[in-house]
C-alpha positions in Angstrom: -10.2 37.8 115.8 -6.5 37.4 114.2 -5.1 35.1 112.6 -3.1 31.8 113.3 0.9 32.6 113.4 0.5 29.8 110.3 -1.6 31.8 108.8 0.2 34.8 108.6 2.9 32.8 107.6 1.4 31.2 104.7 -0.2 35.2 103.6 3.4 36.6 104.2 5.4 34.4 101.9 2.5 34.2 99.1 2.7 38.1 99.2 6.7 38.2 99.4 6.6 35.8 96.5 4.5 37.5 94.5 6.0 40.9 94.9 9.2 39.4 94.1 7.9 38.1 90.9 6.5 41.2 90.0 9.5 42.8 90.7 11.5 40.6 88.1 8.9 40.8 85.3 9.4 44.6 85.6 13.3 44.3 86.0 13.2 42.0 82.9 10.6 44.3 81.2 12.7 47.6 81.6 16.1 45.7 80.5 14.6 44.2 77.5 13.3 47.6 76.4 16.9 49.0 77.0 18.6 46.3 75.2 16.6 44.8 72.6 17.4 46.3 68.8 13.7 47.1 68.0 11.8 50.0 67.4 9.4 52.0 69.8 6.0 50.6 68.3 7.5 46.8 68.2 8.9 47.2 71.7 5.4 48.8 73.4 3.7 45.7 71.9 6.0 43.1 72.8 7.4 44.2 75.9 4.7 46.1 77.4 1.2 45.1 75.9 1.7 41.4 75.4 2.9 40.8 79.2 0.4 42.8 80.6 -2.9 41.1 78.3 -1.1 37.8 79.4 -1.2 38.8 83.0 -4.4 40.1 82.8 -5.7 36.8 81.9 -4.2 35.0 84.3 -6.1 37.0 86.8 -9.5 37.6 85.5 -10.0 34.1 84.2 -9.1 32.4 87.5 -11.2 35.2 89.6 -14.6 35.3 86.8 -15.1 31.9 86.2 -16.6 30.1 89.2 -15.1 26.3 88.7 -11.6 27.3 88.1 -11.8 29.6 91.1 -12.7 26.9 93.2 -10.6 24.8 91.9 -7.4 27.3 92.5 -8.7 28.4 96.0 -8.6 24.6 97.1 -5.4 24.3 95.6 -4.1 27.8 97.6 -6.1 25.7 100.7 -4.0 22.7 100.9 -1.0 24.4 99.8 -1.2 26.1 103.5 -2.7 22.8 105.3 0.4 20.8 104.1 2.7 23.3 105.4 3.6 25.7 102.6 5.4 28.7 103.8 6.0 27.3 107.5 9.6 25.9 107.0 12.8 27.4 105.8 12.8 24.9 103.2 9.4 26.2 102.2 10.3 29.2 102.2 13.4 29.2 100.3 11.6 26.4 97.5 9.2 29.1 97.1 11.4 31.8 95.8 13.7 29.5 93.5 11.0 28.8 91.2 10.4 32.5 90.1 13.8 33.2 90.5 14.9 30.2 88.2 12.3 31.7 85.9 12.9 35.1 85.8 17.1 34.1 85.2 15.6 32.0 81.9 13.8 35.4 80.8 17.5 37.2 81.2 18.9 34.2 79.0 16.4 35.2 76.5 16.7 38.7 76.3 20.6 38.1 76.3 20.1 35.9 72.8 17.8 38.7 71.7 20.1 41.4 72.7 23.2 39.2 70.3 20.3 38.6 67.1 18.7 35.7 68.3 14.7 35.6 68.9 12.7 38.1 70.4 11.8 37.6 73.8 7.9 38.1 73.9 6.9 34.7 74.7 9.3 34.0 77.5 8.2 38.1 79.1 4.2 37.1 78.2 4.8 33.3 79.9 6.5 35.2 82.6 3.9 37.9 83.8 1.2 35.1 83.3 2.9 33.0 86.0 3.2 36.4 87.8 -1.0 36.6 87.4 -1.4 33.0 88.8 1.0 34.1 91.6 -1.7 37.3 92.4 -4.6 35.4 92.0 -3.4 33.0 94.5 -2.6 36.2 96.9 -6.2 37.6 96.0 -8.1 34.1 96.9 -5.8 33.6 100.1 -7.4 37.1 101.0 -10.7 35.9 100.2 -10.9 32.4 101.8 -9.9 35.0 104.7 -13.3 35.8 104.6 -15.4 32.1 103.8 -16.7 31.4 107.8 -15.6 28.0 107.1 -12.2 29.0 106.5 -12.1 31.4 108.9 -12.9 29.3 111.7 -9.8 27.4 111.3 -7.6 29.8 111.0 -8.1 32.2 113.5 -6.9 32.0 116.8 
C-alpha cells in the first residue's frame, strides 16, 4: 500500500528539517573549530565529543526507554493529525526554529571567536535538539509500521 499524500508530507518536511539541522550543527561545528583560539585536545572535546555524547542522548534515551517513547511517538502523532507539515505556514514555521537556533550558535562562537565564553553548551544544546529532531524522524518511520497507524495512513 503507499502512503497518504499527508503523509508523505508530514515524513518529507520532518526529514528536510532534520537534515537541515544537521547540516547547521556541522556548519557551526566546522566554523568553531576554524575560529575558536583553543588548542587541538580542548577543541576535540568541546566541539566534537561534547555535541555528539549530547546527541547521542537525545536519541537513545527517547528510543530505549519505553514511556518516553510513547510519549514522543504520540507527540510526532498529533503533530501530523493537526496538520504539521501540510501548509506553507507549516512548513516555513518549521525551519525558523532551527534556523533561529543554529544563528544563536554563530552569535556564540562570534563572542568566543572576540574572548568571550566558549561555545560548548550552546554546540552540545544544539546537536541535542538535532537528536530530538532524528528521533522524531526515526519514530515517524516506525509508527509507519504499528497496523494501527498504518491503517490511517495509507491510501
Amino acid at each position: 500500500m503507499t502512503h497518504t499524500p499527508a503523509w508523505r508530507n508530514f515524513r518529507r518536511l520532518v526529514d528536510a528539517v532534520t537534515g537541515f539541522a544537521v547540516l547547521a550543527s556541522v556548519g557551526s561545528g566546522l566554523h568553531a573549530w576554524r575560529v575558536v583560539p583553543a588548542d587541538r585536545s580542548y577543541k576535540l572535546v568541546m566541539v566534537v565529543a561534547a555535541p555528539m555524547l549530547f546527541l547521542a542522548l537525545a536519541v537513545l534515551f527517547p528510543l530505549c526507554v519505553p514511556p518516553v517513547r510513547k510519549a514522543l511517538s504520540g507527540y510526532v502523532w498529533k503533530s501530523f493529525t493537526s496538520g504539521f507539515g501540510q501548509t506553507p505556514r507549516s512548513v516555513l514555521s518549521a525551519f525558523i526554529l532551527p534556523a533561529a537556533a543554529a544563528l544563536l550558535v554563530l552569535a556564540q562562537i562570534q563572542a568566543a571567536e572576540q574572548g568571550g565564553r566558549y561555545p560548548a553548551a550552546a554546540l552540545a544544546a544544539y546537536a541535542a535538539g538535532v537528536g530530538v529532531l532524528l528521533t522524531q524522524s526515526i519514530l515517524a518511520r516506525l509508527l509507519e509500521r504499528d497496523p494501527d497507524f498504518r491503517r490511517q495512513i495509507e491510501t
